[in-house]
C-alpha positions in Angstrom: 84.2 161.3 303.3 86.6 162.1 300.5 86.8 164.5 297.4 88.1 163.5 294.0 90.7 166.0 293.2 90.2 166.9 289.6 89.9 170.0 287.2 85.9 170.3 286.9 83.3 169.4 289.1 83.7 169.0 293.4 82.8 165.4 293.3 82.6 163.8 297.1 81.9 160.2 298.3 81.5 158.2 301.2 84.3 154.8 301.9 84.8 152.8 304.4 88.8 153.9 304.4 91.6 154.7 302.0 92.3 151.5 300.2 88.7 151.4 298.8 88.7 155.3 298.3 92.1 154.9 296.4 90.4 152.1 294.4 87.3 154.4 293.2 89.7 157.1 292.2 92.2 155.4 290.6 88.9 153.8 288.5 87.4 157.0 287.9 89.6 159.0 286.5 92.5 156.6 285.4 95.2 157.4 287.4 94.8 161.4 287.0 92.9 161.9 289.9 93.7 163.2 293.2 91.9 162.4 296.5 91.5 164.0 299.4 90.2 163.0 303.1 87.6 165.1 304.0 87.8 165.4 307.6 91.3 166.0 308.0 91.8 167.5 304.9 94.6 165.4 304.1 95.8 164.2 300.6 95.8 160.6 300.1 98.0 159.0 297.9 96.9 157.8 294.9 98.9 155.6 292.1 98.7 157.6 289.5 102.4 156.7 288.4 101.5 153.0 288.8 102.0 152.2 285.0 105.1 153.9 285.2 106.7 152.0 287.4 108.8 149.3 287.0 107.7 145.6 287.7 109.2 145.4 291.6 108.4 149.1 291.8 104.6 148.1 290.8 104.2 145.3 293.1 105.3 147.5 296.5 103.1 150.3 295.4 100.4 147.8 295.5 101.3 146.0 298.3 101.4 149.3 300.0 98.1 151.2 298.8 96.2 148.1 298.7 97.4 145.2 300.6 97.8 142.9 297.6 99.6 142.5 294.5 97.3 142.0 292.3 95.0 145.0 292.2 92.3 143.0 290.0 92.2 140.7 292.8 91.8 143.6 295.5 88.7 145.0 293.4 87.1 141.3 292.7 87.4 140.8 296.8 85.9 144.5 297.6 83.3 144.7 294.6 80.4 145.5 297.1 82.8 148.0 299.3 83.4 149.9 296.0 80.1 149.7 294.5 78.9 151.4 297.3 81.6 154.0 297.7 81.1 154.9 293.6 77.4 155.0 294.3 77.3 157.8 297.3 79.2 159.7 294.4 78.1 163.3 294.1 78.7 166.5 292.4 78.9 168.3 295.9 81.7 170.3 297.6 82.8 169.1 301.0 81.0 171.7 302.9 78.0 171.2 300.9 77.4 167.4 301.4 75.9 167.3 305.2 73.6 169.0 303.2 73.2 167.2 300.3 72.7 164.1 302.7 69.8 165.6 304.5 67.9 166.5 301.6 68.7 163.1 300.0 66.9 161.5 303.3 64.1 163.8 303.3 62.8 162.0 300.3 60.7 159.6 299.9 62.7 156.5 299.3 61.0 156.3 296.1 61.9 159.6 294.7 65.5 159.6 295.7 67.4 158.4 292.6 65.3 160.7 290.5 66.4 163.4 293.3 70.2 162.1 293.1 70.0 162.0 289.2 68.7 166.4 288.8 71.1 167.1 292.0 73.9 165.9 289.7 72.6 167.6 286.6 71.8 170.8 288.6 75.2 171.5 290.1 77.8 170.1 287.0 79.2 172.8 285.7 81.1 170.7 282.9 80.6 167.8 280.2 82.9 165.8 282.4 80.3 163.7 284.4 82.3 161.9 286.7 79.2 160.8 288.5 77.7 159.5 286.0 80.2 156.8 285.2 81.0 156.1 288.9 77.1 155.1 289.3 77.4 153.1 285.5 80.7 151.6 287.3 78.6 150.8 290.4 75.8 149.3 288.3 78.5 147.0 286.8 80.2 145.8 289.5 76.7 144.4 291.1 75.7 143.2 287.9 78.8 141.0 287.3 78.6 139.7 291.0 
């Protein structure tokens, strides 16, 4: 599990591992997000500064963080890792999602995204709805597959 480090809302998710956690947070908040691994409470790095860099400086971050040099070609070859990941988004603190998750499964399966949907609205505490767009992001991604 991992938390999006950002100025508003505790927003958590569920990845397989860092690359595709890096991906969603560097897509969510455009480089100015932080992330954070939840069970060892460790910050992962994200490339914010990527635009910043220069050209050979680029190309190692990305080699680094995500395997490849292309990072359009990392997210075309992980669109169903990511889409999930962006999916199990959530407006729900660390310590609060074992939680979360067990309510979630007490529902009926055909009542859970109306459950997701007034979870989210229930516990945002700004206008910034980062879980809003990572599940419009998620919708996308399948779509264009």
């Amino acid at each position: 599990m991992y938390e999006i480090i950002n100025p508003s809302d505790a927003v958590t998710f569920r990845a397989p591992d860092d690359r595709i956690a890096r991906a969603v947070a560097l897509g969510l908040g455009n480089g100015n997000y932080g992330l954070k691994r939840c069970e060892d409470g460790k910050q992962v790095d994200v490339p914010c500064l990527l635009l910043l860099l220069p050209e050979a400086g680029a190309r190692s971050c990305l080699i680094e963080w995500f395997g490849d040099a292309d990072f359009k070609g990392y997210i075309a070859g992980h669109q169903a890792e990511i889409a999930e990941a962006l999916e199990s988004c959530q407006n729900v603190a660390p310590d609060g999602r074992e939680g979360y998750e067990a309510l979630l499964v007490a529902q009926p399966k055909a009542k859970r995204a109306a459950f997701v949907k007034r979870y989210e609205d229930k516990h945002r505490s700004s206008l910034n709805t980062i879980t809003k767009f990572a599940w419009a992001t998620a919708k996308a991604m399948r779509k264009a597959k």
